[in-house]
TINUVO-769587 format. One record per residue (C-alpha): residue number from 0; x, y, z; chain. Coordinates in steps of 0.05 Angstrom, whole numbers, plus 5000, padded with zeros to 4 digits. Example, Ala and Ser with C-alpha at 12.3 -4.5 7.8 and 13.67 -1.06 7.14 Angstrom:
<sites>
num->0, xx->5246, yy->4910, zz->5156, cadena->A
num->1, xx->5273, yy->4979, zz->5143, cadena->A
</sites>
This chain:
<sites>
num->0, xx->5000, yy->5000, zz->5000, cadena->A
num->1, xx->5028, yy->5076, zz->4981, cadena->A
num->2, xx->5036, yy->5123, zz->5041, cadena->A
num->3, xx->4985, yy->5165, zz->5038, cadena->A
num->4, xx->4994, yy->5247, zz->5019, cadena->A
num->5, xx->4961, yy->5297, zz->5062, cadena->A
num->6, xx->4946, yy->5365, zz->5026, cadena->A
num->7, xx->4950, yy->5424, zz->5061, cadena->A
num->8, xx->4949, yy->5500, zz->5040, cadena->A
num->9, xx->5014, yy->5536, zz->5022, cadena->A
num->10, xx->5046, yy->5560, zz->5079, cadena->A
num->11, xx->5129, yy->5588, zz->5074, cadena->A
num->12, xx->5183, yy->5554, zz->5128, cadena->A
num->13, xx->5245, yy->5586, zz->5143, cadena->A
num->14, xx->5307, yy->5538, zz->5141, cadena->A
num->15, xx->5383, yy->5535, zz->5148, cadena->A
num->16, xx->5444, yy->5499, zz->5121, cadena->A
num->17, xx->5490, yy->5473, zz->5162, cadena->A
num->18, xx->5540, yy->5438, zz->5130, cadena->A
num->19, xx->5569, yy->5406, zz->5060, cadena->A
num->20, xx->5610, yy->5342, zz->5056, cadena->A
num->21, xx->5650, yy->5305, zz->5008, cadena->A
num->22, xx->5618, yy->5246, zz->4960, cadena->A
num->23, xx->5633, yy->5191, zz->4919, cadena->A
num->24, xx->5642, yy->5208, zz->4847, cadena->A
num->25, xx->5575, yy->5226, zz->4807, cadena->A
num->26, xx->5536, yy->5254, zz->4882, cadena->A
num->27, xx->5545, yy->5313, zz->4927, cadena->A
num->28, xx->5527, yy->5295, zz->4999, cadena->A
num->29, xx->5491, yy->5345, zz->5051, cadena->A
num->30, xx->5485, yy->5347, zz->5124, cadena->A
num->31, xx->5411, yy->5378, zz->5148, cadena->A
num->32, xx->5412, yy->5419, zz->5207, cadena->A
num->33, xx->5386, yy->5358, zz->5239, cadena->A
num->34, xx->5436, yy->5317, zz->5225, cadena->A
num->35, xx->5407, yy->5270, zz->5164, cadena->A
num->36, xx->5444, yy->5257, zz->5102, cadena->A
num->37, xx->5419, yy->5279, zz->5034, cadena->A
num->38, xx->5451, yy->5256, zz->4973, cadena->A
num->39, xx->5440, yy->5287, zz->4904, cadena->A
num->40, xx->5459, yy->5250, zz->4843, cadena->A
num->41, xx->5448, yy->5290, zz->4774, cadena->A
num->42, xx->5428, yy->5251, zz->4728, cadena->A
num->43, xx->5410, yy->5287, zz->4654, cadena->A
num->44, xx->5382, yy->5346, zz->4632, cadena->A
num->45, xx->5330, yy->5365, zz->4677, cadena->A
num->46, xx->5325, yy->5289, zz->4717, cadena->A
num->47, xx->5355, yy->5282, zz->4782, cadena->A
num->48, xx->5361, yy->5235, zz->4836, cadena->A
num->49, xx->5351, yy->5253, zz->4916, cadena->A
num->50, xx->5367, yy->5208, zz->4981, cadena->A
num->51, xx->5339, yy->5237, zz->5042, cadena->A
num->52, xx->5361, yy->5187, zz->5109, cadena->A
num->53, xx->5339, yy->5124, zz->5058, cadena->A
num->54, xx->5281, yy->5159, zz->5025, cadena->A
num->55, xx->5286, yy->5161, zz->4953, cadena->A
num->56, xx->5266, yy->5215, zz->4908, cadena->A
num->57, xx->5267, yy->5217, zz->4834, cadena->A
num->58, xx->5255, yy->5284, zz->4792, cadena->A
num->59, xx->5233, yy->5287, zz->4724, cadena->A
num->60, xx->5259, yy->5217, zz->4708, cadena->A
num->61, xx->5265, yy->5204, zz->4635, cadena->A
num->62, xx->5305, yy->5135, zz->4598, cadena->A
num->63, xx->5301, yy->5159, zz->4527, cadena->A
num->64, xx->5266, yy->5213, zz->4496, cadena->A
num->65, xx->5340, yy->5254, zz->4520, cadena->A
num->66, xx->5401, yy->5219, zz->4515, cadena->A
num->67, xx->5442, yy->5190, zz->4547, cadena->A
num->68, xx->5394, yy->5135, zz->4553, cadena->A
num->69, xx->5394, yy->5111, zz->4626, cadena->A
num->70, xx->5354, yy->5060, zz->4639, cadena->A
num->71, xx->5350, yy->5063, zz->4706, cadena->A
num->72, xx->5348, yy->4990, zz->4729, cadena->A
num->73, xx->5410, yy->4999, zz->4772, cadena->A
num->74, xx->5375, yy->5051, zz->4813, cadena->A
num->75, xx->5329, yy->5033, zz->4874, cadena->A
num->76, xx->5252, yy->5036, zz->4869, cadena->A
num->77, xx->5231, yy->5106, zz->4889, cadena->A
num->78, xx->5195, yy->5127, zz->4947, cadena->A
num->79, xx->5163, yy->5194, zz->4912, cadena->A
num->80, xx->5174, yy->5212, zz->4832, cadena->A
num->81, xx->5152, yy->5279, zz->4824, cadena->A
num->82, xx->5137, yy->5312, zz->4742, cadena->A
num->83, xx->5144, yy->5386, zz->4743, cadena->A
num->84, xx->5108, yy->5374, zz->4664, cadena->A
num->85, xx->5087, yy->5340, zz->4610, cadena->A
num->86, xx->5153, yy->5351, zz->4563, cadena->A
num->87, xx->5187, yy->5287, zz->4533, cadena->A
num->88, xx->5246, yy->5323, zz->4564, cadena->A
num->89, xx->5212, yy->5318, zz->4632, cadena->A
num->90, xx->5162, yy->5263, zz->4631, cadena->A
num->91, xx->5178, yy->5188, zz->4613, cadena->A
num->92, xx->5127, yy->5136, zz->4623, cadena->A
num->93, xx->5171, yy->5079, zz->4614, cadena->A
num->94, xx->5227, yy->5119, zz->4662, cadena->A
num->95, xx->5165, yy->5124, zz->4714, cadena->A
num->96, xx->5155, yy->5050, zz->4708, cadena->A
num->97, xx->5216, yy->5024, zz->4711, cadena->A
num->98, xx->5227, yy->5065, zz->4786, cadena->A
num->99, xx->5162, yy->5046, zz->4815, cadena->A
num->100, xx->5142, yy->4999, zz->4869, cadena->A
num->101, xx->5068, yy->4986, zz->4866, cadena->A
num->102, xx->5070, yy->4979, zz->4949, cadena->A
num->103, xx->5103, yy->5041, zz->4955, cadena->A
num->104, xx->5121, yy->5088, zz->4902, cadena->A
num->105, xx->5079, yy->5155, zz->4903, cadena->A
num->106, xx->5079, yy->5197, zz->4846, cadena->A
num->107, xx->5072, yy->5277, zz->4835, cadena->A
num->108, xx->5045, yy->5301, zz->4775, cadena->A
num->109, xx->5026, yy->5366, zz->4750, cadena->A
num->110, xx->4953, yy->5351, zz->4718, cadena->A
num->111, xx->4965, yy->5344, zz->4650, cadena->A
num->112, xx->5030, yy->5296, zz->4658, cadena->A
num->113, xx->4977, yy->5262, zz->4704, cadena->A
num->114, xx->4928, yy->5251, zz->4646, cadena->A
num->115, xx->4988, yy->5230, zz->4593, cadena->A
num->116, xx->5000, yy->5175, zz->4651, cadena->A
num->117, xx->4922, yy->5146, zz->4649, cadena->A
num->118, xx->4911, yy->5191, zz->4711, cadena->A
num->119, xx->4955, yy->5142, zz->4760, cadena->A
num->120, xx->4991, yy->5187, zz->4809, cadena->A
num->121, xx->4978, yy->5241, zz->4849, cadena->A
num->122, xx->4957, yy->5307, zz->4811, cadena->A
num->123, xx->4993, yy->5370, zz->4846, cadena->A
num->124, xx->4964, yy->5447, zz->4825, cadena->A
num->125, xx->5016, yy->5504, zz->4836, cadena->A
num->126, xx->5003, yy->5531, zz->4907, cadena->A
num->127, xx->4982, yy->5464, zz->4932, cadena->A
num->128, xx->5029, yy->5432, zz->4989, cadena->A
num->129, xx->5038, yy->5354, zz->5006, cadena->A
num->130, xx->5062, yy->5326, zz->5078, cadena->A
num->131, xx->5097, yy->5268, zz->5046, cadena->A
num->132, xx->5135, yy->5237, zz->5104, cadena->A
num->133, xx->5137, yy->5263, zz->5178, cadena->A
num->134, xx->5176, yy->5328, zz->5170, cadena->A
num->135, xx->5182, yy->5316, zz->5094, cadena->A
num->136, xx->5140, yy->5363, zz->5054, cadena->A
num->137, xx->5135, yy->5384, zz->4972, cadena->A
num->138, xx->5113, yy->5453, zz->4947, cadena->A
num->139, xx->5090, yy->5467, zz->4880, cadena->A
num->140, xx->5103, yy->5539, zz->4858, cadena->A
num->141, xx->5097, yy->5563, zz->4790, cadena->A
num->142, xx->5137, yy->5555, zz->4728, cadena->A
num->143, xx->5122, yy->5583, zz->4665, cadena->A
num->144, xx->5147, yy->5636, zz->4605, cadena->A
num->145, xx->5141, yy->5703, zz->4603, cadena->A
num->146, xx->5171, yy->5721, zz->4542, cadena->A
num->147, xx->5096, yy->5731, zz->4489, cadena->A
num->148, xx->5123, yy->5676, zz->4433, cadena->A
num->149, xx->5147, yy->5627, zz->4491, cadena->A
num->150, xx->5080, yy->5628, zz->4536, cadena->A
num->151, xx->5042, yy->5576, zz->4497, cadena->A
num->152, xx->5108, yy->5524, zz->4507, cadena->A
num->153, xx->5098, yy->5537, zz->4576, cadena->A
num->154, xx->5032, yy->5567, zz->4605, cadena->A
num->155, xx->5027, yy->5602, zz->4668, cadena->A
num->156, xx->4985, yy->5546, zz->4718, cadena->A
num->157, xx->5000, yy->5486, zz->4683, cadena->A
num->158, xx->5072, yy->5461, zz->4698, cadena->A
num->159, xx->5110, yy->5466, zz->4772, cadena->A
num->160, xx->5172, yy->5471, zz->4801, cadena->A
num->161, xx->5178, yy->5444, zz->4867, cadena->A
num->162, xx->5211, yy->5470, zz->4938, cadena->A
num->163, xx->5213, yy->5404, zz->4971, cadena->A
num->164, xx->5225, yy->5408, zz->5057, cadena->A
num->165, xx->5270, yy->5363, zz->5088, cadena->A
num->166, xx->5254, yy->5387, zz->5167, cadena->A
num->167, xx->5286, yy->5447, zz->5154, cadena->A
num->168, xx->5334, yy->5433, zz->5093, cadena->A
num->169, xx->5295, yy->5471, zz->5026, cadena->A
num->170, xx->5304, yy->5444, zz->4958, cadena->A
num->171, xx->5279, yy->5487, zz->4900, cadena->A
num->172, xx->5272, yy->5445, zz->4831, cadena->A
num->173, xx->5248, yy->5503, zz->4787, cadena->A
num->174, xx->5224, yy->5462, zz->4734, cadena->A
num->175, xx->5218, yy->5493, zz->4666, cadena->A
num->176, xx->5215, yy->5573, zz->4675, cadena->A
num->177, xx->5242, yy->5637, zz->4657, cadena->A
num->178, xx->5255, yy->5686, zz->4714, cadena->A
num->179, xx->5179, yy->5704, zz->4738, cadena->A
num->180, xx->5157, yy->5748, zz->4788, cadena->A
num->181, xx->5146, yy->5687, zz->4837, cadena->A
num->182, xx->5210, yy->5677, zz->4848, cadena->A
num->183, xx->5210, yy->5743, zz->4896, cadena->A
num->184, xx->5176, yy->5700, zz->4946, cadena->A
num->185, xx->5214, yy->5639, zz->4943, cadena->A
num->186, xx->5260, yy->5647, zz->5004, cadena->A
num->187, xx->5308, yy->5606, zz->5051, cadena->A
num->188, xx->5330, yy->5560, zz->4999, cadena->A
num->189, xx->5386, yy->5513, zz->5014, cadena->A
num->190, xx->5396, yy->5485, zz->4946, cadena->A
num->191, xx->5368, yy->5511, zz->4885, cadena->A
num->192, xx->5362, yy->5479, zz->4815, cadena->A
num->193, xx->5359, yy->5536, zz->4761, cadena->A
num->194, xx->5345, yy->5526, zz->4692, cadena->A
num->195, xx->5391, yy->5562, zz->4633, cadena->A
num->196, xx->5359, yy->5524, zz->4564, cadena->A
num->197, xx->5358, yy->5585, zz->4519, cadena->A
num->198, xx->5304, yy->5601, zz->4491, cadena->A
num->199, xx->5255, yy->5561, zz->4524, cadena->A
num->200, xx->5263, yy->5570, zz->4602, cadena->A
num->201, xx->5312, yy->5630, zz->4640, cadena->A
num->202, xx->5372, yy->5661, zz->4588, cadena->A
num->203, xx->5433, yy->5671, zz->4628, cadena->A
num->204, xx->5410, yy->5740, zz->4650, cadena->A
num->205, xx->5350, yy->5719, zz->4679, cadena->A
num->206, xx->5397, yy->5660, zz->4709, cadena->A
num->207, xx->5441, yy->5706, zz->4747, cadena->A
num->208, xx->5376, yy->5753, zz->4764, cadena->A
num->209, xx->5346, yy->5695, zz->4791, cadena->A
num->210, xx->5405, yy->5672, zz->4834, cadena->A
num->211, xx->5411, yy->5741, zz->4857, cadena->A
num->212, xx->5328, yy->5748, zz->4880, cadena->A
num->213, xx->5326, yy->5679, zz->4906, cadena->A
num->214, xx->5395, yy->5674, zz->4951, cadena->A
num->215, xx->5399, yy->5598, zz->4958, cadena->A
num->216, xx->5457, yy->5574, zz->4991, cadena->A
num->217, xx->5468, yy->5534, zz->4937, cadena->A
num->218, xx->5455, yy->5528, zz->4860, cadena->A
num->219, xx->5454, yy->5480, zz->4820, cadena->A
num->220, xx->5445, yy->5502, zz->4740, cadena->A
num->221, xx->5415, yy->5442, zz->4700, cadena->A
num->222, xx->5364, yy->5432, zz->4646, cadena->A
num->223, xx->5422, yy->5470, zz->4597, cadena->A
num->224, xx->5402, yy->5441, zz->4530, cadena->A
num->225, xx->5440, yy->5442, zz->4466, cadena->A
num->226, xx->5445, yy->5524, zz->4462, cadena->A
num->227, xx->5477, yy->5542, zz->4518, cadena->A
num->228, xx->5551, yy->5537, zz->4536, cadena->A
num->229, xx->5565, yy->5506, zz->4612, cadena->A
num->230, xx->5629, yy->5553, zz->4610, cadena->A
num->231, xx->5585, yy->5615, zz->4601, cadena->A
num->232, xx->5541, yy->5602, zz->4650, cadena->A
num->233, xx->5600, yy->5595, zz->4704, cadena->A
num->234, xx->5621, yy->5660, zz->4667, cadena->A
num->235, xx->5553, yy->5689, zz->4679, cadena->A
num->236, xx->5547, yy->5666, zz->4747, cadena->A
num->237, xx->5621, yy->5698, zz->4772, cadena->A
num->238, xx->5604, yy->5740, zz->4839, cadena->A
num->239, xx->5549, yy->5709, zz->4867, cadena->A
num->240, xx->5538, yy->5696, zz->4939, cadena->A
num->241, xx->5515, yy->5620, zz->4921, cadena->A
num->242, xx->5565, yy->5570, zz->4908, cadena->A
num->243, xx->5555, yy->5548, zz->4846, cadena->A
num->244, xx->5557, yy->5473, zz->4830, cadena->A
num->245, xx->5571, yy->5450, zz->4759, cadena->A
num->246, xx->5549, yy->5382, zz->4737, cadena->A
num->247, xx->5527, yy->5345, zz->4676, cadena->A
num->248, xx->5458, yy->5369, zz->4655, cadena->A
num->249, xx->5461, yy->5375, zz->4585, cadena->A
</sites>
């Protein structure tokens, strides 16, 4: 049987980082202020794989549609999978298949990755909040383009990003988005994962603009696509108060 998700309203939470410790090759492992272990593997493009204290998490999981292919039968079943959308880049049936557990996988959709998937899941609506675990909780905030040709690719109230709370340690997965006036409210974020995938989510001025607004501790840019350069966003991203962590997300 799944755990079951209690939905709440939207409510902030103010958080803190404590400390950052080495990892095997491929993973960057955190310490939360309480003392539990999370362990971030990028993956691809925009999927990425969480460990929180032997929960685990998969984002956006996709096999094929973006290669590498990874199959991902050498990773554990997942506790949660959440979608941010319904974008081959983001969404993978087979990729969701392959990581679920039928006695315990629970799966976060935004609604219309939750219809492509023969409504199975869990449909999540930006603004809506889900008490996964005890002191585990997921956020959906908005994600969407701003720029007038780019707002049909991705509407305003369809896809998320999610702020997922580990008792105090905030993870911001933005999903795919361009710097949006949202992002003013997103605070006390640990670790952020920003998109730079010119010209469909943020161009590396609204990558550094959003680093600046948001403050995380951390960033993580992913989700970079074939048009931008990895070195330029580094270049871009010289000066900030983040550390900036550069992985494989092409």
């Amino acid at each position: 049987m799944t755990r079951k998700i209690c939905w709440l309203l939207l409510i902030p939470a103010l958080l803190t980082l404590t400390a950052c410790h080495e990892a095997p090759q491929g993973s960057d492992v955190y310490i939360t202020p309480k003392g539990k272990r999370l362990t971030i593997t990028p993956i691809k493009h925009a999927s990425i794989e969480m460990n929180y204290d032997g929960l685990e998490f998969e984002i956006d999981p996709v096999s094929s549609n973006v290669e590498p292919i990874v199959e991902y039968v050498d990773k554990p079943k997942a506790d949660y999978i959440l979608v941010t959308h319904w974008h081959n880049d983001h969404f993978e049936k087979h990729a969701i298949l392959v990581l679920t557990d039928e006695a315990k996988t629970n799966i976060l959709l935004d609604v219309k990755s939750w219809n492509r998937y023969y409504n199975r899941g869990t449909p999540i609506h930006n603004g809506q909040k889900a008490a996964l675990e005890k002191n585990v909780t997921v956020y959906a905030v908005p994600a969407y383009n701003v720029t007038p040709k780019y707002r049909a690719i991705h509407p305003k109230g369809l896809g998320n990003g999610y702020i997922i709370d580990f008792n105090g340690f905030r993870v911001y997965i933005a999903g795919d988005t361009e710097f949006i006036p949202e992002m003013y409210h997103i605070k006390d974020i640990d670790i952020a994962f920003l998109p730079c995938n010119t010209p469909y989510t943020m161009n590396l001025r609204q990558l550094r603009k959003a680093v600046e607004v948001i403050r995380p501790k951390i960033v993580y840019p992913y989700n970079w696509g074939q048009h931008t350069d990895p070195k330029d966003i580094e270049k871009t991203l010289r000066g900030v108060k983040s550390k900036v962590v550069m992985r494989y997300f092409r």
